[in-house]
C-alpha positions as CSV (number, residue, x, y, z in Angstrom):
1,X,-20.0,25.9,-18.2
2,X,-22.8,24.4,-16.4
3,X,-25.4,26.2,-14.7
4,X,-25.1,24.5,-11.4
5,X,-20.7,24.7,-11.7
6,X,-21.6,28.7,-12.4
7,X,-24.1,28.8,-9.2
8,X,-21.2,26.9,-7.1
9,X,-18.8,29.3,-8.2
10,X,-20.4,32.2,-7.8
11,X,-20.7,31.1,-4.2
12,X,-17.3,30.8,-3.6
13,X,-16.5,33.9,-5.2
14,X,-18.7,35.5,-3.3
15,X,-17.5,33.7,-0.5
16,X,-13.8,35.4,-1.2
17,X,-15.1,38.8,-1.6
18,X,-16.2,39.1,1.9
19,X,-13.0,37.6,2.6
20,X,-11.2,40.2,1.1
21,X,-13.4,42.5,2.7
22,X,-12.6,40.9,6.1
23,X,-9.5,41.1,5.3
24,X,-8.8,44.8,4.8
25,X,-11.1,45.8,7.9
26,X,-8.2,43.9,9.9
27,X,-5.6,45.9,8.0
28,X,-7.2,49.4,8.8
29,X,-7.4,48.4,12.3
30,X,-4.2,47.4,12.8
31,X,-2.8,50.2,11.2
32,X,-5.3,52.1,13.7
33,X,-3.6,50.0,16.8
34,X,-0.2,50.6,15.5
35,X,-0.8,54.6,16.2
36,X,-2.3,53.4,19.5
37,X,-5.8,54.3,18.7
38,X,-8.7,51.8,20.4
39,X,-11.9,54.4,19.8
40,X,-12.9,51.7,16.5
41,X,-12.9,48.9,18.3
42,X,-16.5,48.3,18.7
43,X,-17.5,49.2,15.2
44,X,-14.5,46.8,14.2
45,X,-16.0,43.7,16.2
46,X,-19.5,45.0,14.8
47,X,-18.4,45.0,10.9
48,X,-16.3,41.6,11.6
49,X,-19.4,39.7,13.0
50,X,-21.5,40.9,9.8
51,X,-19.4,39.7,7.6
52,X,-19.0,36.5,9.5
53,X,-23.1,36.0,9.5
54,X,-22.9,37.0,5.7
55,X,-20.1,34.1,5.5
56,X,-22.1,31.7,7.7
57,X,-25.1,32.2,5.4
58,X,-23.1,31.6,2.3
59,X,-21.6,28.2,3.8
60,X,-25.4,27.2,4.4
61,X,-26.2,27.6,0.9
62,X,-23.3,26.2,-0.4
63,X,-24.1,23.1,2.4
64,X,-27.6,22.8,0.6
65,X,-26.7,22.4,-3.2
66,X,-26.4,18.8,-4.2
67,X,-22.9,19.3,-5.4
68,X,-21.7,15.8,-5.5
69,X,-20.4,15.1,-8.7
70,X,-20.7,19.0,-10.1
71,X,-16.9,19.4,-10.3
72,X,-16.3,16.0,-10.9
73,X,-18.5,16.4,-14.3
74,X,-16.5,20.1,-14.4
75,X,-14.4,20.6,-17.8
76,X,-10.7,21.9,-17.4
77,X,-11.5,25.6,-17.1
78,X,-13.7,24.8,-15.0
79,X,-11.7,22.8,-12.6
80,X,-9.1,25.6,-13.1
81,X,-11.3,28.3,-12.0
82,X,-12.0,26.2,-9.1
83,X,-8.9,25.5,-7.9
84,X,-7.9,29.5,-8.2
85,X,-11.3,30.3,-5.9
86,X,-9.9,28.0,-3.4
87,X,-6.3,29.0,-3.3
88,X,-7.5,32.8,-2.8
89,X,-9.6,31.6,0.0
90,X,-7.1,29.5,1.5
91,X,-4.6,32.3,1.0
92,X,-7.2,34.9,2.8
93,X,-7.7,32.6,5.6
94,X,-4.2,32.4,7.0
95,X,-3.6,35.9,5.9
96,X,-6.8,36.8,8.6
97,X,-5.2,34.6,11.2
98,X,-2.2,36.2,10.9
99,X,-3.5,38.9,11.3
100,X,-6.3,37.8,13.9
101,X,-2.9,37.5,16.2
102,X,-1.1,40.7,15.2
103,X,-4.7,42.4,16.4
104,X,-4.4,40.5,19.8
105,X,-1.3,41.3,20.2
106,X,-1.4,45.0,19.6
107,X,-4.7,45.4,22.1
108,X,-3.2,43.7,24.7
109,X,0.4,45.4,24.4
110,X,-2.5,48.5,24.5
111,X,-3.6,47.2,27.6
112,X,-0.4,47.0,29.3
113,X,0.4,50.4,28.6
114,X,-3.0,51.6,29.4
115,X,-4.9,49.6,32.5
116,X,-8.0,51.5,32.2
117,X,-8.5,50.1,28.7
118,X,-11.4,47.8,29.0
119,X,-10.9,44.0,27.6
């Protein structure tokens, strides 16, 4: 592989990791929701919005590289890796979406059955 297809990749791996990382902070606080528990909330938001910066940060570099033509140039395991990177990250995505709404809906069902809970 080429250095700058291993750099891109890397990325996106990295990229996916936080991902996954994102994506298991939602699943311990729903589970938390689901036994009516808000106390995590804040540190939930917190950890969310770092690993959105770290995410934001990682799109910026990846913006930066000159990859036009990198993959294009790729070999086929190359390509291959490439395309499992970005089904992961397209799988994680709507998987956090989903979830993103199973969140809102558990706080504000919370809400309703607790008015004193601050939005």
């Amino acid at each position: 592989m080429s250095k700058k297809v291993i750099a891109l990749l890397e990325l996106l791996e990295q990229k996916n990791s936080y991902l996954l990382e994102f994506h298991k902070i939602n699943i311990d606080e729903i589970n938390r929701l689901h036994q009516g528990c808000i106390d995590n909330l804040e540190n939930f938001y917190y950890s969310r919005e770092l690993l959105l910066n770290a995410i934001d940060k990682l799109d910026h570099k990846f913006s930066e590289k000159d990859t036009s033509g990198d993959f294009l140039k790729a070999n086929k395991a190359e390509k291959k890796k490439l395309l499992e990177i970005l089904k992961l990250k397209k799988d994680m995505v709507l998987s956090i979406l989903d979830q993103d709404l199973v969140i809102i809906s558990l706080i504000e069902k919370l809400q309703n059955k607790y008015p004193s809970i601050a939005s």
